[in-house]
N, CA, C and O of each residue as an XYZ file, in Angstrom:
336
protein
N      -7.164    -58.528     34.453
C      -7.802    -57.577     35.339
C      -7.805    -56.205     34.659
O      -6.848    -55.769     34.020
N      -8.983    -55.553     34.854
C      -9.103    -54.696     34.222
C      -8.318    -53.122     34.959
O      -7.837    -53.234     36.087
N      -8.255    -51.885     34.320
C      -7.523    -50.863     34.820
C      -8.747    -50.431     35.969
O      -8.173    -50.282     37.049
N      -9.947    -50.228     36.085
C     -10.481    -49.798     36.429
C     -10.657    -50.676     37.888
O     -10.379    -50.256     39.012
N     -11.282    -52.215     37.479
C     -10.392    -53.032     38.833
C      -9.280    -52.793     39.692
O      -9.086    -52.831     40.907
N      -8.461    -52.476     38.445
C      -6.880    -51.896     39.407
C      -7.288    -50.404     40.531
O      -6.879    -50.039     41.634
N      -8.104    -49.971     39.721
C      -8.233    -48.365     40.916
C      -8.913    -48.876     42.213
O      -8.464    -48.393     43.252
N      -9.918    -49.769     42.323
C     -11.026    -49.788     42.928
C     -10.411    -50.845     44.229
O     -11.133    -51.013     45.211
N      -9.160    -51.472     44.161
C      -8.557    -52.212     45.071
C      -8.158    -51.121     46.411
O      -7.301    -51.308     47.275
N      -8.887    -50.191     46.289
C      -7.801    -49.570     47.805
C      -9.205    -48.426     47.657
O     -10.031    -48.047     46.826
N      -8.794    -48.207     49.103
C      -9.793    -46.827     49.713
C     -10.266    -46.213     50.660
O     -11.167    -46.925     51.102
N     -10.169    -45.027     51.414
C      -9.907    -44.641     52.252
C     -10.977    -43.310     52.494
O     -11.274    -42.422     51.694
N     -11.456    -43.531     53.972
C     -12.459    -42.912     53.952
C     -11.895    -41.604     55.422
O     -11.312    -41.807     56.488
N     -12.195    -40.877     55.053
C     -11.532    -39.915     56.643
C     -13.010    -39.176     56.731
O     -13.665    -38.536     55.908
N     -13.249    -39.582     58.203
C     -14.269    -39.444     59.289
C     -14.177    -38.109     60.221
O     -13.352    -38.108     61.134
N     -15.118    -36.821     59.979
C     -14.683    -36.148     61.277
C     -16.325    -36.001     62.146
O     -17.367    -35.718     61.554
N     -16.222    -36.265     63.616
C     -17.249    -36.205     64.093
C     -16.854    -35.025     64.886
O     -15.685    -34.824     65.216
N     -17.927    -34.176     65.217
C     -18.414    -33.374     65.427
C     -19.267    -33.048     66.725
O     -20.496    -32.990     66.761
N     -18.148    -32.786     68.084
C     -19.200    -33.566     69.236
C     -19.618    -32.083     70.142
O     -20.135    -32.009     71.257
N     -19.208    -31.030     69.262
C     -19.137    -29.821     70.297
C     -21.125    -29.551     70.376
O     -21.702    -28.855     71.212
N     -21.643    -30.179     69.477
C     -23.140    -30.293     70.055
C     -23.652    -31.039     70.926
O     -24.596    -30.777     71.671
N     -22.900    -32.208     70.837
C     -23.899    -33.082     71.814
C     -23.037    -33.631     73.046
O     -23.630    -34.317     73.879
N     -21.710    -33.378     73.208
C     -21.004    -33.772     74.095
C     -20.462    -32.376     74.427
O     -20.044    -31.539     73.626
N     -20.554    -32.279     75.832
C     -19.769    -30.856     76.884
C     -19.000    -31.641     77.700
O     -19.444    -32.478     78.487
N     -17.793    -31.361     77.506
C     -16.865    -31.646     78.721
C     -16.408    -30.050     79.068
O     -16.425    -28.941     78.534
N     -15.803    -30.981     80.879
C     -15.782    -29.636     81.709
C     -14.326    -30.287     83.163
O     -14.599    -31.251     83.878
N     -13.691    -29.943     83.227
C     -12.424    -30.076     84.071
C     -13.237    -29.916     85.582
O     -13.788    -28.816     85.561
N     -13.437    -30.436     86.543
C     -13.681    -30.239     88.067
C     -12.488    -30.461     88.592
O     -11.423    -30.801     88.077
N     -12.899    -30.149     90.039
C     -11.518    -30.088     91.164
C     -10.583    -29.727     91.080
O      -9.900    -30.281     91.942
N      -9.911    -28.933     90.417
C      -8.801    -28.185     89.951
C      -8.346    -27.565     91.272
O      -9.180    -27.155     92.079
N      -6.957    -27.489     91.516
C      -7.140    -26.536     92.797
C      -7.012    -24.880     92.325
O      -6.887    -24.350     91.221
N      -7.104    -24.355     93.681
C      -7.203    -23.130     92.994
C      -5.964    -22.355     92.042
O      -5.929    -21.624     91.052
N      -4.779    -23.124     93.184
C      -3.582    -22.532     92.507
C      -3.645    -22.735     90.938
O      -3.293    -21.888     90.118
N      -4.166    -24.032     90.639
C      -3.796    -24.096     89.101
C      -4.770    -23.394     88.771
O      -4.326    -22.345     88.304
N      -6.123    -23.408     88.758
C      -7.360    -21.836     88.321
C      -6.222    -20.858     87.773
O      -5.798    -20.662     86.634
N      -5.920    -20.373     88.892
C      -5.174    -19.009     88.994
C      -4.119    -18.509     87.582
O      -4.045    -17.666     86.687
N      -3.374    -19.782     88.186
C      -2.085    -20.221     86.866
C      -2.394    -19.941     85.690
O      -1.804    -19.101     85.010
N      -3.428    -20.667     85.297
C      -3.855    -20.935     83.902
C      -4.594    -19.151     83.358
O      -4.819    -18.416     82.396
N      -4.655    -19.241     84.302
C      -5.911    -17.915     84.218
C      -4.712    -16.817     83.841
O      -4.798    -16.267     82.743
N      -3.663    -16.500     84.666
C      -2.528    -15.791     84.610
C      -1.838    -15.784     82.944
O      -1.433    -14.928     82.158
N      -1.995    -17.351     82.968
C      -1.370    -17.505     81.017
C      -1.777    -16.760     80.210
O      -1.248    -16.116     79.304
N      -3.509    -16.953     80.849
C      -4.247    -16.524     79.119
C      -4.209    -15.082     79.211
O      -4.356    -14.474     78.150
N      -4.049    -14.450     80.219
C      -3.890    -13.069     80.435
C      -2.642    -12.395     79.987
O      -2.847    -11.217     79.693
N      -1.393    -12.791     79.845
C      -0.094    -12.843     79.900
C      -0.340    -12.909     77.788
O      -0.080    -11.972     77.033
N      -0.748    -13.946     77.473
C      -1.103    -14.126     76.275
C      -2.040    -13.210     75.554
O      -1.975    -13.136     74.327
N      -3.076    -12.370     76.369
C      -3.662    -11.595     75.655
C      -2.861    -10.234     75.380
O      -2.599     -9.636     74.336
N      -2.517     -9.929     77.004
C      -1.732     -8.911     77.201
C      -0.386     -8.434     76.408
O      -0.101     -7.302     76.017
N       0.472     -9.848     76.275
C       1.393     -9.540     75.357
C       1.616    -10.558     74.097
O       2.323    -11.553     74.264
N       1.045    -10.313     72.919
C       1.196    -11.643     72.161
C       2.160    -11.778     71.135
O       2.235    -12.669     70.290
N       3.264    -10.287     71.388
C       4.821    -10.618     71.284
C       5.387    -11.529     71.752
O       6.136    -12.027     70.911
N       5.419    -12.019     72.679
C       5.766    -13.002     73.122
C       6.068    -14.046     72.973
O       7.155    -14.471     73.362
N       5.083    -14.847     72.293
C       4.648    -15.832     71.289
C       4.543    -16.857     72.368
O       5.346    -17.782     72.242
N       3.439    -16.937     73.797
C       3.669    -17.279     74.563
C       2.568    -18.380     74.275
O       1.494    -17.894     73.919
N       2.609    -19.740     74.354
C       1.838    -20.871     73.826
C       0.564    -20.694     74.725
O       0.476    -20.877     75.939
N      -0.634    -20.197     73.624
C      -1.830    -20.045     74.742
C      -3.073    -21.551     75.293
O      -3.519    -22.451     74.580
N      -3.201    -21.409     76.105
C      -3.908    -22.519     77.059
C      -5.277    -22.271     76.881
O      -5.470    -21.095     77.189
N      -6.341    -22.823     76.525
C      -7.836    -22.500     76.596
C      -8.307    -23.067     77.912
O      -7.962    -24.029     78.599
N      -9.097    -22.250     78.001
C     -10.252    -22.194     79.685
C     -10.527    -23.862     79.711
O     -11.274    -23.979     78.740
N     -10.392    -24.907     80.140
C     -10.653    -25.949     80.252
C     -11.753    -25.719     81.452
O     -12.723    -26.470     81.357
N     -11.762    -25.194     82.094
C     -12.889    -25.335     83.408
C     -14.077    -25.052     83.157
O     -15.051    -25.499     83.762
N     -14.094    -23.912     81.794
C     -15.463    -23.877     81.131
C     -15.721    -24.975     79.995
O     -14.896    -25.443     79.210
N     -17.405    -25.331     80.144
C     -17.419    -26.283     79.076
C     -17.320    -26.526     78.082
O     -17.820    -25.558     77.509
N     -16.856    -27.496     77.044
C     -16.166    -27.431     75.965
C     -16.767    -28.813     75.156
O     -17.498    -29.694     75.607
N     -16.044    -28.633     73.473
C     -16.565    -29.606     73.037
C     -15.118    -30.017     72.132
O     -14.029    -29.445     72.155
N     -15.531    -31.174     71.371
C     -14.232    -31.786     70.882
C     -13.955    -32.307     69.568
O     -14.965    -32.879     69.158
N     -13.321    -32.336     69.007
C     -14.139    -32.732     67.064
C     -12.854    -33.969     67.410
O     -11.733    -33.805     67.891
N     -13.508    -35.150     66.975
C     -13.003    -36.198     66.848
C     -12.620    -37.002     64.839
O     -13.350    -37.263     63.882
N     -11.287    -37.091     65.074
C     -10.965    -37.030     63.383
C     -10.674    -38.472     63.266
O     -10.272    -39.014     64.295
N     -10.796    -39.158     62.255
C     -10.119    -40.779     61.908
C     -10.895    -41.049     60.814
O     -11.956    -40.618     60.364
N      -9.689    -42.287     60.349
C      -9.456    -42.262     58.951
C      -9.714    -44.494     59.131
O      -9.216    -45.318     59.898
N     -10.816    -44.611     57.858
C     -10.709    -46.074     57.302
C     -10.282    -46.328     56.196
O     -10.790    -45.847     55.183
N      -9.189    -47.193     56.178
C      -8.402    -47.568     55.019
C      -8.128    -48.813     54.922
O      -7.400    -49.331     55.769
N      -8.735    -49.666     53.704
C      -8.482    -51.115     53.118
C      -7.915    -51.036     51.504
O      -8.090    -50.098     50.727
N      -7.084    -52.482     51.208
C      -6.506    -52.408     50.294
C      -6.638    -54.115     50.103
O      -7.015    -54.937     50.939
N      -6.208    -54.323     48.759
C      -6.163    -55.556     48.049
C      -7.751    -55.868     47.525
O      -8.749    -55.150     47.577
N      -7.560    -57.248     46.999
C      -8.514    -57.781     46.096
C      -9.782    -57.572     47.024
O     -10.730    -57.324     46.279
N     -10.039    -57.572     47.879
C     -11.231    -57.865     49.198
C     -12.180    -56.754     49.268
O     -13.406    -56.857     49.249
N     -11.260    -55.324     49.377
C     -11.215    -54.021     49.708
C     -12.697    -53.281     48.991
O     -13.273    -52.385     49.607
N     -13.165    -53.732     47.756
C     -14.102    -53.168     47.278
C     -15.533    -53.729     47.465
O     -16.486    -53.238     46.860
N     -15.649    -54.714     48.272
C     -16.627    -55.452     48.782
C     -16.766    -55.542     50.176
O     -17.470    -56.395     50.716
N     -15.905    -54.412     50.973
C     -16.091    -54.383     52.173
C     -16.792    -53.116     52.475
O     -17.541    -52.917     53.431
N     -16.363    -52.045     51.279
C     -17.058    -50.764     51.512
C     -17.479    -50.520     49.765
O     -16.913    -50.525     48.672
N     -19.049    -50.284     50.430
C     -19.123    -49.139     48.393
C     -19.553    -48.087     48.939
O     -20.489    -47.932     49.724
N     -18.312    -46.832     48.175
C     -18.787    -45.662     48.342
C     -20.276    -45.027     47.816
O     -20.575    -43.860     48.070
């Protein structure tokens, strides 16, 4: 077997999709108390960011999401399942 055979046995592909165009998500029914709460954080967080107070993003406004993952095969098989 050749060295170059030897490289070509394994390989791994990492995937990021990209959905903040075509997919909006958006939180409903929340009650108000939690509105409020959350709302209080990010304020608390702007206001003092000495603090180092872990900040919360607006979930009630719409949003998008980047989705990350990874394909990985190995052994003799591996280079006939994917060509880069």
């Amino acid at each position: 077997m050749s060295q170059e055979e030897k490289v070509n046995q394994f390989w791994l592909k990492n995937i990021i999709w990209d959905s903040t165009r075509s997919l909006r998500l958006c939180v409903l029914g929340a009650l108000a108390l939690l509105r409020t709460s959350l709302a209080a954080i990010r304020a608390l967080d702007r206001a003092a960011p000495w603090l180092r107070h872990p900040s919360i993003p607006d979930i009630f406004c719409p949003f998008g999401t980047y989705l990350l993952y990874d394909l990985c095969m190995s052994g003799p098989r591996a280079p006939r399942c994917f060509a880069p």
